[in-house]
PAGU-699534 format. One record per atom (N, C-alpha, C): y, x, z; residue in one letter. Coordinates in steps of 0.001 Angstrom, whole numbers, padded with zeros to 6 digits, always signed. Last residue first. Example, Ala and Ser with C-alpha at 12.3 -4.5 7.8 and 13.67 -1.06 7.14 Angstrom:
-002250+012850+007080s;-001060+013670+007140s;+000030+012900+007870s;-005690+013190+007800a;-004500+012300+007800a;-003300+013200+007800a;
end
This chain:
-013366-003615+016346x;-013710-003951+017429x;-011798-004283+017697x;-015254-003400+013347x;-014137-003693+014009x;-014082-004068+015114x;-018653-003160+012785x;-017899-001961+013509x;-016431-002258+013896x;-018854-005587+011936x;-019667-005327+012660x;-018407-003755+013755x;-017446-005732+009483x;-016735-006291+010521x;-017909-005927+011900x;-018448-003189+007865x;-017222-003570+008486x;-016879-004322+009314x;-021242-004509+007086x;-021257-003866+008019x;-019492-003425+009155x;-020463-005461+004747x;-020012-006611+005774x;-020053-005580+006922x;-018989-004439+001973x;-019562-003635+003136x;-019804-004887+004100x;-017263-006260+000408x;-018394-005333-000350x;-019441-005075+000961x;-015904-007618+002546x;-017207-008248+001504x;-017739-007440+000419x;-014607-005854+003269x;-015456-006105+004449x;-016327-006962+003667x;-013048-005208+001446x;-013788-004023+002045x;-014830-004804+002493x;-011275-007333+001520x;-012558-007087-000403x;-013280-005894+000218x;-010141-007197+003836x;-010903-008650+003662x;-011807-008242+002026x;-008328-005014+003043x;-009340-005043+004782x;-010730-006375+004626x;-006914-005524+001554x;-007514-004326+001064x;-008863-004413+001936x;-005015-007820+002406x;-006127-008157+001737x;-007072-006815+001377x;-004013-006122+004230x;-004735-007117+004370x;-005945-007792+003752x;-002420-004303+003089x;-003371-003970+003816x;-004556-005034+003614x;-001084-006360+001875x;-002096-005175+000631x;-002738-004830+001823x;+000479-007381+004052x;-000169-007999+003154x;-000998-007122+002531x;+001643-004765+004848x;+001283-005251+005972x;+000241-006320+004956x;+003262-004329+001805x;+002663-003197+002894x;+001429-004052+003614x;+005186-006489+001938x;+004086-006048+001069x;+003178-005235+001476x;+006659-006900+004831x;+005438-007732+004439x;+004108-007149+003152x;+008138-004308+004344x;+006888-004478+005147x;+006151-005372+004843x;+009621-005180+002320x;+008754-003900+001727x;+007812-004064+003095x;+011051-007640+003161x;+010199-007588+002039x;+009470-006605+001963x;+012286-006377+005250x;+011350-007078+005930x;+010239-007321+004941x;+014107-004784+003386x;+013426-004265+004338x;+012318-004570+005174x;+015573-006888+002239x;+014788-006395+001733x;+013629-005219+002997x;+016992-007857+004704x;+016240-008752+003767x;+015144-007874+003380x;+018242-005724+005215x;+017473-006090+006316x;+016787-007240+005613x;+020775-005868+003257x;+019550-004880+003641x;+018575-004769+004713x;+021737-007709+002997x;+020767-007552+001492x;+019934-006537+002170x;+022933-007888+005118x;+022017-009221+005081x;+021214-008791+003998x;+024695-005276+005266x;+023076-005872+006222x;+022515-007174+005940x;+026157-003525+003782x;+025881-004780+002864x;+024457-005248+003897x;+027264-000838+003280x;+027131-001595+004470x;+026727-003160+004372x;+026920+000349+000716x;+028134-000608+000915x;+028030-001521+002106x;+025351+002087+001401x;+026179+002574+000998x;+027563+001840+001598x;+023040-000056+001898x;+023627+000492+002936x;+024551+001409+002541x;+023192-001264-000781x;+023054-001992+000499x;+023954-001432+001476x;+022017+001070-002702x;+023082+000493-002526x;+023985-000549-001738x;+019672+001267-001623x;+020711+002357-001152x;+021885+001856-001650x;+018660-001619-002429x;+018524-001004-001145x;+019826-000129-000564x;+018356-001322-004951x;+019534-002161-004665x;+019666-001628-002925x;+016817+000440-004887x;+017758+001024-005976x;+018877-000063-005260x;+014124-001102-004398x;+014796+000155-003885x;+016241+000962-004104x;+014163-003433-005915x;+014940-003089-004742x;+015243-002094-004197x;+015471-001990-009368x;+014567-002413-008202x;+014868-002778-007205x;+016190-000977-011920x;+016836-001796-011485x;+015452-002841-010240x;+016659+002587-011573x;+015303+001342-011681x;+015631-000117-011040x;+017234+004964-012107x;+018170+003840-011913x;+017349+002401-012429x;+015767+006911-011339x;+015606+006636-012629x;+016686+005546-012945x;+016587+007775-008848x;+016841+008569-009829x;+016685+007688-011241x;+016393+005294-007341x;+017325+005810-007135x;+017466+006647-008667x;+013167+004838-007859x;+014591+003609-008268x;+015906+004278-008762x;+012314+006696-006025x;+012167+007060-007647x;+013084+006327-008392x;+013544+006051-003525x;+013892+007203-004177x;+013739+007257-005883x;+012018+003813-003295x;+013518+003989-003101x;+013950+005058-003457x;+009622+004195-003789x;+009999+003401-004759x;+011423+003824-004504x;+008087+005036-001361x;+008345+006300-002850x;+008982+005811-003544x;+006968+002554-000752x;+008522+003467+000085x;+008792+004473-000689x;+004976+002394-001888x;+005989+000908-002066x;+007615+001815-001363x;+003710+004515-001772x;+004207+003928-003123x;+005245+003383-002811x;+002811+004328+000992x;+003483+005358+000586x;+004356+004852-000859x;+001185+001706+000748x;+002359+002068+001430x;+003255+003338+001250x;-000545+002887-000990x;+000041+001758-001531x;+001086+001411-000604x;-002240+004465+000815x;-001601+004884-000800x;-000282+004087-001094x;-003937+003096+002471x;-002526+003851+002900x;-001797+004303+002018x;-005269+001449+000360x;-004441+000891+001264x;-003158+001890+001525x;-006665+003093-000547x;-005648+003056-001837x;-004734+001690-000559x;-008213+004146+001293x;-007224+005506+000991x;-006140+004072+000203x;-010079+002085+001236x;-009464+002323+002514x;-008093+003538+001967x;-011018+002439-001347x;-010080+001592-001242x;-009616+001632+000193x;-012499+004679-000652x;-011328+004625-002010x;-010412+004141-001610x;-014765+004109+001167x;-013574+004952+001475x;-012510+005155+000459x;-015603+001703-000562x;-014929+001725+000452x;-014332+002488+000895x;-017012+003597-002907x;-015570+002727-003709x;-015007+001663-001919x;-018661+004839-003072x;-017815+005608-002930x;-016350+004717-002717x;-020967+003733-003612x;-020924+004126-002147x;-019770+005048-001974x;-020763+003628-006171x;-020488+002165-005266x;-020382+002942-003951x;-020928+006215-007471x;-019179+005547-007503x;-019899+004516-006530x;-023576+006901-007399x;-022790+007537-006702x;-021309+007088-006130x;-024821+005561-009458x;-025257+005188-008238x;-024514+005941-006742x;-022919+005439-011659x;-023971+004120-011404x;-024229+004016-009945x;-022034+007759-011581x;-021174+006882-011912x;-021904+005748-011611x;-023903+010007-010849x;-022785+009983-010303x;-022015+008583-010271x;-026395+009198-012804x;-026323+009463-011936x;-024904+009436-011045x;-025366+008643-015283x;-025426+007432-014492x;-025980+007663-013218x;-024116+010814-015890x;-023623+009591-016165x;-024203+008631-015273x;-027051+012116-015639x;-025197+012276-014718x;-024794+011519-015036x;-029915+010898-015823x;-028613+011294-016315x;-027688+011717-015713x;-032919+011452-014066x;-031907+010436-014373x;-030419+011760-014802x;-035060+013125-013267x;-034471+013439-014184x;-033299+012533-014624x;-035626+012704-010356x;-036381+011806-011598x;-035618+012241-013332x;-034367+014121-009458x;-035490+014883-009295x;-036433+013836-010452x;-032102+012409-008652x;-032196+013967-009371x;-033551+014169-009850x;-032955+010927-007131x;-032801+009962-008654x;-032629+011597-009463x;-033431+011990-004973x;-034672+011388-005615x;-034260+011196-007208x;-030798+012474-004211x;-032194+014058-004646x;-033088+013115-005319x;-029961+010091-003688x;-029173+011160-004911x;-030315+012188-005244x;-031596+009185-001423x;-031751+008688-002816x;-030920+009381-004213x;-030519+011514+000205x;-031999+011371-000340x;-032027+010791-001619x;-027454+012864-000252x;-028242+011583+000614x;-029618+011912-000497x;-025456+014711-001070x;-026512+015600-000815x;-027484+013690+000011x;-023658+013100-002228x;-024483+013847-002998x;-025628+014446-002179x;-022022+012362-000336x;-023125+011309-001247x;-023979+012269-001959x;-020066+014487+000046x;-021350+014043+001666x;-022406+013315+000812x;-019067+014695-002454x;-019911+015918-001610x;-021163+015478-001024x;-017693+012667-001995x;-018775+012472-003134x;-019693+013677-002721x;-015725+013132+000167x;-016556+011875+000266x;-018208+012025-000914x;-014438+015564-001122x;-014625+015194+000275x;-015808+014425+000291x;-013568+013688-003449x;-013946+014938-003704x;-015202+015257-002402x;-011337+012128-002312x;-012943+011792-003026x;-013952+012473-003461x;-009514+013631-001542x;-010498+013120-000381x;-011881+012576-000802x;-009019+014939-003954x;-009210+015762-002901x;-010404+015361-001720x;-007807+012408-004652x;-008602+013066-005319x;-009490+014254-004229x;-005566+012329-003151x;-006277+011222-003174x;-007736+011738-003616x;-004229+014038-003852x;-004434+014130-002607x;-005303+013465-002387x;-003313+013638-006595x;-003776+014799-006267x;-003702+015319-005073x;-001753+010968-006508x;-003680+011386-007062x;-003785+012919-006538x;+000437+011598-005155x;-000638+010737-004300x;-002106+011086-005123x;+001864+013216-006820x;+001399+014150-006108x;-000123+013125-005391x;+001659+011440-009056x;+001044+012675-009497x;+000531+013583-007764x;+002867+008443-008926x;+001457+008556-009194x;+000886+010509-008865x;+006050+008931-008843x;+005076+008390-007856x;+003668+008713-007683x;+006273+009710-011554x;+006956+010736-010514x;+006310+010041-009114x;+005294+008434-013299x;+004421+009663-013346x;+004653+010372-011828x;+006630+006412-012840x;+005150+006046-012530x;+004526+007689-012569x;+009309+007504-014058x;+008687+006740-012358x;+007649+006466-012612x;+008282+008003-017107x;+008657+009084-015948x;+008697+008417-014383x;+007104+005719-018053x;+006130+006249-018289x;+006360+007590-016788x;+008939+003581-018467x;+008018+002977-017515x;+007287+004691-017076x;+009886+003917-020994x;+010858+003919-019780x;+010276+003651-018482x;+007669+002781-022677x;+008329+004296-022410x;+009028+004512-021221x;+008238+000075-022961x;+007346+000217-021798x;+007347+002172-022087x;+011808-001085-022015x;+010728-000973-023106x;+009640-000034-021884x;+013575-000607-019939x;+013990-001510-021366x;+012358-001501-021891x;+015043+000046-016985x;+013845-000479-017366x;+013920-001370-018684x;+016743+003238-016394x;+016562+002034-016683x;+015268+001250-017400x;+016725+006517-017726x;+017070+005669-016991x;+016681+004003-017211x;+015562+008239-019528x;+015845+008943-018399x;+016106+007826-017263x;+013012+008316-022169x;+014254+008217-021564x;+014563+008226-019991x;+011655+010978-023871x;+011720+009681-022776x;+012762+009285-022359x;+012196+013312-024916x;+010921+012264-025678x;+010933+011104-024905x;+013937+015301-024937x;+014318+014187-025175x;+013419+013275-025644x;+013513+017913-023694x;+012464+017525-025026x;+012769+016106-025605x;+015291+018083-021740x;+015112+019297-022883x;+014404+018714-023944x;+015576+015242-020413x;+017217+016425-020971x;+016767+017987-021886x;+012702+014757-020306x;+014217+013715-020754x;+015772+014655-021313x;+011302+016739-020102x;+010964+015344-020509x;+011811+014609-021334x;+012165+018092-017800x;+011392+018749-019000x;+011127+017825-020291x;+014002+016391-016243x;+014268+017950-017065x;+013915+018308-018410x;+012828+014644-015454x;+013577+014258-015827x;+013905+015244-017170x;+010335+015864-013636x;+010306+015482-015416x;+010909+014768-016418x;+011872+017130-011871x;+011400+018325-012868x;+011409+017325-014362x;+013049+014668-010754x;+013634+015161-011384x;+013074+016092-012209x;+010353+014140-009840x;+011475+013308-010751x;+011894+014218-011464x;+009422+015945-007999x;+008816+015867-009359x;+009370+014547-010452x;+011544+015305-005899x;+011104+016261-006732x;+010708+016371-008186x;+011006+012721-005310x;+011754+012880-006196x;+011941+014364-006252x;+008018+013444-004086x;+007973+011943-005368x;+010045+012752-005926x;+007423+016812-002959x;+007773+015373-002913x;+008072+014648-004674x;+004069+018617-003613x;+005261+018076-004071x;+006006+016795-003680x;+001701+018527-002101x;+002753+018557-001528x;+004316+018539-001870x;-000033+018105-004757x;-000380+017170-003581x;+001133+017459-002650x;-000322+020128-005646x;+000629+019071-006689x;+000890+018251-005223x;-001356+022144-004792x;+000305+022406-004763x;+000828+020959-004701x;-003929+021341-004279x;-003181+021561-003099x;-001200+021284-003268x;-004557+020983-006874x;-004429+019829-006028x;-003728+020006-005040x;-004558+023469-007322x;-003659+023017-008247x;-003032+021534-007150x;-006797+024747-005458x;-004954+025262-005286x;-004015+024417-006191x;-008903+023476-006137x;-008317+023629-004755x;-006433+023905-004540x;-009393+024552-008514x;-009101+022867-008221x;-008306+022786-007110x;-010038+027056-008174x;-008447+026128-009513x;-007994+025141-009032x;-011515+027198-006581x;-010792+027670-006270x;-009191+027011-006842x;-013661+025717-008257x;-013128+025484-006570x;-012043+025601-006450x;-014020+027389-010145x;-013563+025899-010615x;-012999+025607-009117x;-014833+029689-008780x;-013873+029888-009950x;-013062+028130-010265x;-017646+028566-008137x;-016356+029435-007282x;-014964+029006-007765x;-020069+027442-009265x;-018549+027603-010156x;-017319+028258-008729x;-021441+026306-005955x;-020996+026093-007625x;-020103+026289-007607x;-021619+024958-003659x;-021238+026153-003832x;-021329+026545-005265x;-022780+022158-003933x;-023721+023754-003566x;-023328+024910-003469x;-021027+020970-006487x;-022037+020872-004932x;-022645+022364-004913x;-018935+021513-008267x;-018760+022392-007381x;-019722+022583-006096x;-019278+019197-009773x;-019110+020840-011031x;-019575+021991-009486x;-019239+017189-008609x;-020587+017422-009409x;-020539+019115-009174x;-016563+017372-007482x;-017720+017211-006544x;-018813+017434-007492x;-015296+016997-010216x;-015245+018205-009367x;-016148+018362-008470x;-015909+014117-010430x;-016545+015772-011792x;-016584+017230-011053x;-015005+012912-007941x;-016599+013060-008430x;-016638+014056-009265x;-012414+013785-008808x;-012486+014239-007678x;-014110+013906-007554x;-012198+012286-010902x;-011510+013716-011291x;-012142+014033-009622x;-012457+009533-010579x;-013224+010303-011160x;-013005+012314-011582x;-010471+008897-008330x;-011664+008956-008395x;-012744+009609-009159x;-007804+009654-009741x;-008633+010344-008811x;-009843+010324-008452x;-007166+008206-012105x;-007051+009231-012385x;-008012+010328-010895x;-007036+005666-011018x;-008352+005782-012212x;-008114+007119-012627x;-005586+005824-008833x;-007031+005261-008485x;-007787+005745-009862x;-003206+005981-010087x;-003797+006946-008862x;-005289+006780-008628x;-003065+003737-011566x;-002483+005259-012357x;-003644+006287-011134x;-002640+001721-009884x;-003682+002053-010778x;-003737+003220-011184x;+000027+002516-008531x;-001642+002888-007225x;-002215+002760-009083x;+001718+002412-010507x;+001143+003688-009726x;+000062+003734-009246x;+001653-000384-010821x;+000956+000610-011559x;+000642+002102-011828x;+002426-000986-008106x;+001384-001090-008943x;+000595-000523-009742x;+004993+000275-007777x;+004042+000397-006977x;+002709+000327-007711x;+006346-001198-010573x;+006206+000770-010496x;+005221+000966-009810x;+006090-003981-010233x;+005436-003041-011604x;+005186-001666-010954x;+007276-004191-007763x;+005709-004287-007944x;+005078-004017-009077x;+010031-003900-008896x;+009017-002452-007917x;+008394-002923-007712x;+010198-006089-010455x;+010405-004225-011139x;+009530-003737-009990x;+010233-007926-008672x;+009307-007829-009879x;+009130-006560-010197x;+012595-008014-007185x;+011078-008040-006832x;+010350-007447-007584x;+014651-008744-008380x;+014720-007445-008167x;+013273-007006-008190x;+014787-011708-008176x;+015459-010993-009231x;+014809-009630-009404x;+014094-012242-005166x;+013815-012949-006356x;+013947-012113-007779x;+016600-011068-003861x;+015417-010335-003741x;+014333-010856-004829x;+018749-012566-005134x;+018578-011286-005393x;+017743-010132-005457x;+017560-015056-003723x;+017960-014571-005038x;+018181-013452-005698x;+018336-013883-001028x;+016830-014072-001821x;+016660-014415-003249x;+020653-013965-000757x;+019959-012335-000673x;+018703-013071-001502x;+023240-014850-002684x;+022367-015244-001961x;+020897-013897-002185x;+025816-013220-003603x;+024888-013728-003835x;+023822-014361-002739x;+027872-011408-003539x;+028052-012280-003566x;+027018-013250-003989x;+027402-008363-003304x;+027326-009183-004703x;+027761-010687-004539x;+028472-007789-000966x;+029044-006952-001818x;+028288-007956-003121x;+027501-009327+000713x;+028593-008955+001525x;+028854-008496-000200x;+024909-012027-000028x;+025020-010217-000026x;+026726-009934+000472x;+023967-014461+002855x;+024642-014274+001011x;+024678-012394+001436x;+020760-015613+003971x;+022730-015339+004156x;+022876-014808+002615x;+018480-015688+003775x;+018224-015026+004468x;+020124-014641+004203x;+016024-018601+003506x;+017631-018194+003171x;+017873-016443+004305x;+013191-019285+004048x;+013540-018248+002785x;+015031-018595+002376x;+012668-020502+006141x;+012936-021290+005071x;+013597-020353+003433x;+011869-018313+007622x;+011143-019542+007295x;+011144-020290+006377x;+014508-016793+007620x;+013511-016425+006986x;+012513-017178+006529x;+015978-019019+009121x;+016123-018698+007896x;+015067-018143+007358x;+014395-018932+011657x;+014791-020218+010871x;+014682-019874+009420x;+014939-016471+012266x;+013405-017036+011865x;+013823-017968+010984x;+017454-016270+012569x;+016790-015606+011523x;+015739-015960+011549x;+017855-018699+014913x;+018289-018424+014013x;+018057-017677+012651x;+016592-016990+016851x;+015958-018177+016366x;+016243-018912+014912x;+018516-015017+017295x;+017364-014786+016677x;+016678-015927+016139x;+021174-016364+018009x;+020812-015561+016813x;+019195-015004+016032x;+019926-016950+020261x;+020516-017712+019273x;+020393-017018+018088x;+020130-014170+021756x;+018691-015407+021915x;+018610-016133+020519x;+022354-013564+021835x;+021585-012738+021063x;+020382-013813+020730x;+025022-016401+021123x;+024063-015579+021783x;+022787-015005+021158x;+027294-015975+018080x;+026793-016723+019567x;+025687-015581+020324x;+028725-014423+016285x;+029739-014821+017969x;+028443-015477+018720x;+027257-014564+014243x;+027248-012664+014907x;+028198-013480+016603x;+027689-016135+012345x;+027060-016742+013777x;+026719-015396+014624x;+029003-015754+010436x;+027379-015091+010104x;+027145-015821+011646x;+031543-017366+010684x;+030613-017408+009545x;+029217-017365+009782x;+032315-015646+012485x;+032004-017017+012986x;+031106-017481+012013x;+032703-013158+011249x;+031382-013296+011939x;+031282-014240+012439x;+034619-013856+009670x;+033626-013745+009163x;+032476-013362+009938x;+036611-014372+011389x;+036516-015726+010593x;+034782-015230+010418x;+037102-011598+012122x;+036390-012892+013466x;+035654-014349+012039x;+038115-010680+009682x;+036666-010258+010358x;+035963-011569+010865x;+040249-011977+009843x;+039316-012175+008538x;+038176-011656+009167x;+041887-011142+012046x;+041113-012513+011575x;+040426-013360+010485x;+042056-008260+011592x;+041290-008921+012719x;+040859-010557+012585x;+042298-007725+007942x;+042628-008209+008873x;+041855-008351+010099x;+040953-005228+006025x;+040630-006316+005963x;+041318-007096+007952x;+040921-002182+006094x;+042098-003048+005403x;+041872-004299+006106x;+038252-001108+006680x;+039324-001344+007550x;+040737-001542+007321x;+035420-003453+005521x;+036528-002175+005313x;+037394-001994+006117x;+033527-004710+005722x;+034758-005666+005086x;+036372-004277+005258x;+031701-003699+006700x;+031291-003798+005214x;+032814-004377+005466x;+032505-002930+009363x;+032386-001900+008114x;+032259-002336+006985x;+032630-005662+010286x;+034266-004436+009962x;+033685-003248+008964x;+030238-005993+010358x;+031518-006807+009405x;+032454-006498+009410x;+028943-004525+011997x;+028399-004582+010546x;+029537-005116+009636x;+030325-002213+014716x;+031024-003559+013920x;+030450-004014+013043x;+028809+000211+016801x;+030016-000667+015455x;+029547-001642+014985x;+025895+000884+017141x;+026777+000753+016925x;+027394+000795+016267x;+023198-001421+016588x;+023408-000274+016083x;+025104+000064+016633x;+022309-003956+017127x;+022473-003146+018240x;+022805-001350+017878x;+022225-005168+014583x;+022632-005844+016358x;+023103-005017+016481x;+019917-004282+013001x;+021995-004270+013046x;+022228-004997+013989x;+017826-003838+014546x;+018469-002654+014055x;+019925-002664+013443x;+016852-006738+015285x;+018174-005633+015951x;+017986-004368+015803x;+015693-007711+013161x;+016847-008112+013770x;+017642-007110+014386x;+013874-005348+012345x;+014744-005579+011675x;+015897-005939+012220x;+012421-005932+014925x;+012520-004747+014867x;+014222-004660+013913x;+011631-008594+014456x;+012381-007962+015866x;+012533-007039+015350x;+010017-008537+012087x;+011039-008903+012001x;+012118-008966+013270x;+007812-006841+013050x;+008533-006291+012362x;+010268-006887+012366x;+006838-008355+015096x;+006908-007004+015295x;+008117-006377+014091x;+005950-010421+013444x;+006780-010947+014369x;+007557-009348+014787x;+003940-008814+011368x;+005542-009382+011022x;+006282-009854+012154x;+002415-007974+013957x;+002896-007514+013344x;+003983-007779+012422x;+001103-010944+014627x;+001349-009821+015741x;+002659-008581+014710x;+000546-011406+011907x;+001269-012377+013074x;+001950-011165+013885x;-002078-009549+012107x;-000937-010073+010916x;+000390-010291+011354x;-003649-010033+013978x;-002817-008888+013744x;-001480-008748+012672x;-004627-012332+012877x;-003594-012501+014328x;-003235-011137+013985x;-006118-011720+010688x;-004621-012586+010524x;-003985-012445+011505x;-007928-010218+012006x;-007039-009681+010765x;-005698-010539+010518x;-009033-012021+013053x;-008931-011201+014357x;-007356-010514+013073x;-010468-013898+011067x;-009270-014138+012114x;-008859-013136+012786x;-011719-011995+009659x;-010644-012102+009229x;-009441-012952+009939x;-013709-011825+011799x;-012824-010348+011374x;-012033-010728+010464x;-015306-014002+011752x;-014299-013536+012905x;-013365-012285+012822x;-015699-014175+009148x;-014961-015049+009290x;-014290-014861+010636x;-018049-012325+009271x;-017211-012233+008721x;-015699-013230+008906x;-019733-013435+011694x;-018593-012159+012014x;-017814-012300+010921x;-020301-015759+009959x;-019719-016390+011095x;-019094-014677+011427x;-021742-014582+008438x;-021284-015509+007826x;-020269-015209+008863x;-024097-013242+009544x;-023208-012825+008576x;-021562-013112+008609x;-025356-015871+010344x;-024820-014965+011316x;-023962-013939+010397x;-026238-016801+008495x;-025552-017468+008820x;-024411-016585+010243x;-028202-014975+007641x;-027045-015069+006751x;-025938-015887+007218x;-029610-014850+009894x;-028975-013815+009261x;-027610-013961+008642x;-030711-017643+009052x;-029938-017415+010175x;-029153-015858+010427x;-032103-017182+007024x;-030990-018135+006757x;-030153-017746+007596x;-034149-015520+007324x;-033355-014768+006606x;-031716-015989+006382x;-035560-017070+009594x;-034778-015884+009304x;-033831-015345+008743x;-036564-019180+007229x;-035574-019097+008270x;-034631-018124+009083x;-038051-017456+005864x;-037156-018170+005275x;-036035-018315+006695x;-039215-014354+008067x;-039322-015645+007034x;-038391-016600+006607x;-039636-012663+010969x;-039945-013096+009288x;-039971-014521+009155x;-038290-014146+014113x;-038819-012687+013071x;-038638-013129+011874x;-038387-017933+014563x;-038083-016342+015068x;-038860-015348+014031x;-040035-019909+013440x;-038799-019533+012630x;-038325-018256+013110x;-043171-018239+013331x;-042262-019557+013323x;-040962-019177+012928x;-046509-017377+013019x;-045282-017567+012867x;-044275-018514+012371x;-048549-017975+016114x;-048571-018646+014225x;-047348-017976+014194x;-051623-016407+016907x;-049948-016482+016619x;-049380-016946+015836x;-053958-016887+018636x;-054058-017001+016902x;-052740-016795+017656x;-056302-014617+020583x;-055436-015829+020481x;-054902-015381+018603x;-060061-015169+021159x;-059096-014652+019847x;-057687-015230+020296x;-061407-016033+023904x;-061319-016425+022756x;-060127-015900+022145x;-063535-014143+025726x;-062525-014015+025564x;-061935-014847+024088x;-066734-014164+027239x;-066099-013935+026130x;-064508-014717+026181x;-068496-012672+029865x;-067512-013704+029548x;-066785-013314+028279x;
end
């Protein structure tokens, strides 16, 4: 008995156009579930935050409007002035209340400028997304590649001697605090060599000591980890192959080494960029950086809680946002990302 051949045709299952549509369509559809899952965390988190804010002057003890209004200021100038802030109705009330506002971007007047906070936050904004900013750049184009030359100079146990330099310079710089190294290059910079100036935001010199005093210890931690990362790339097959083809360093390291380098970067220049945005209150402070950070300590100096719980909700949203979007240009270089978010 003979047995007739079976034929298999192929169809849209396995290989072939179709396939490769439904892939893509499947792609498609996790990506778009990992940036919903990313927004509800979002949500989840400013709601998180802005409770948090609310009653850290609630429930702090004392008075917010006897302290900022001093203890000259009459018992019925106070009361007047927390009938004012609505501090007399219920906690419930009150909260619905700061959504409101926040919603509608009034967030009450400043106790000490006399201003409307978001106007003020309006005003201020700008300066410390220059400094943050152009710190993380400062950090990113100074570490990445300083932390690949080193990973070249040092695979295999190479150069000892370079290890060792690298190891301990990065180590120190890396644990210097941000106004620390203010002030040194206030010192060396501004009060011995008088080549910079020391305070305030006029011209783009005056830019050069807070960006240095933010940017120096984060690259030289940052660096470290890329260092870390370019190691593990170096020793992958296709790095020995493109070695072994005699290909360049240049475009060995930088062509085919920097892309598989540039998700764990930008995962670092996320947590980076929170450190920055909070390094700002201090560096503000010294350089007298007409920032929020700078208006900040002056906030709570002058007990001033509507300018300072304003701004405070501002430096999380930035934070909580840069994540965000840092999480959504990861996951479309890599899609494999949303695969692994669980």
């Amino acid at each position: 008995m003979t047995t007739e051949p079976t034929v298999t045709l192929l169809t849209g299952t396995g290989a072939g156009p179709d396939s490769a549509t439904g892939t893509f369509r499947g792609r498609g559809g996790r990506l778009g579930a990992f940036i919903v899952r990313r927004l509800v965390r979002l949500a989840y988190s400013v709601v998180t935050l802005v409770t948090v804010v609310f009653l850290m002057v609630r429930l702090v003890p004392g008075d917010p409007v006897r302290n900022a209004l001093g203890i000259n200021a009459t018992a019925a100038v106070v009361e007047a002035r927390r009938e004012s802030l609505g501090l007399n109705d219920p906690l419930w009330t009150q909260y619905l209340n700061f959504w409101k506002g926040l919603l509608t971007w009034d967030l009450g007047d400043s106790f000490s400028l006399h201003l409307p906070v978001t106007t003020i936050i309006e005003q201020r904004l700008p300066a410390t997304l220059e400094l943050a900013f152009l710190s993380l750049a400062l950090v990113l184009l100074v570490s990445i590649p300083l932390g690949i030359v080193v990973a070249a100079l040092t695979r295999g146990g190479r150069r000892p001697t370079v290890d060792l330099a690298y190891t301990s310079a990065s180590g120190l710089f890396a644990v210097i605090p941000e106004f620390l190294m203010g002030v040194a290059l206030v010192y060396f910079f501004a009060v011995q060599s008088h080549l910079l100036p020391v305070a305030g935001r006029t011209d783009p010199s005056s830019y050069v000591l807070p960006v240095l005093s933010l940017s120096i210890a984060v690259a030289a931690g940052v660096s470290r980890i890329v260092r870390v990362e370019a190691l593990t790339v170096f020793e992958q097959d296709y790095i020995r192959t493109a070695r072994a083809k005699r290909m360049s360093r240049w475009r060995l390291y930088f062509r085919h080494a920097l892309p598989n380098l540039v998700t764990s970067s930008l995962t670092v220049a996320g947590i980076v960029l929170g450190s920055l945005v909070a390094g700002t209150v201090l560096i503000e402070t010294i350089f007298s950086w007409p920032g929020l950070g700078l208006t900040i300590v002056d906030a709570v100096r002058s007990k001033d809680f509507p300018l300072a719980q304003g701004i405070v909700i501002v430096y999380g949203l930035i934070v909580l946002v840069s994540n965000l979007l840092i999480d959504i240009v990861l996951v479309c270089l890599d899609p494999r990302s949303a695969l692994k978010d669980t």
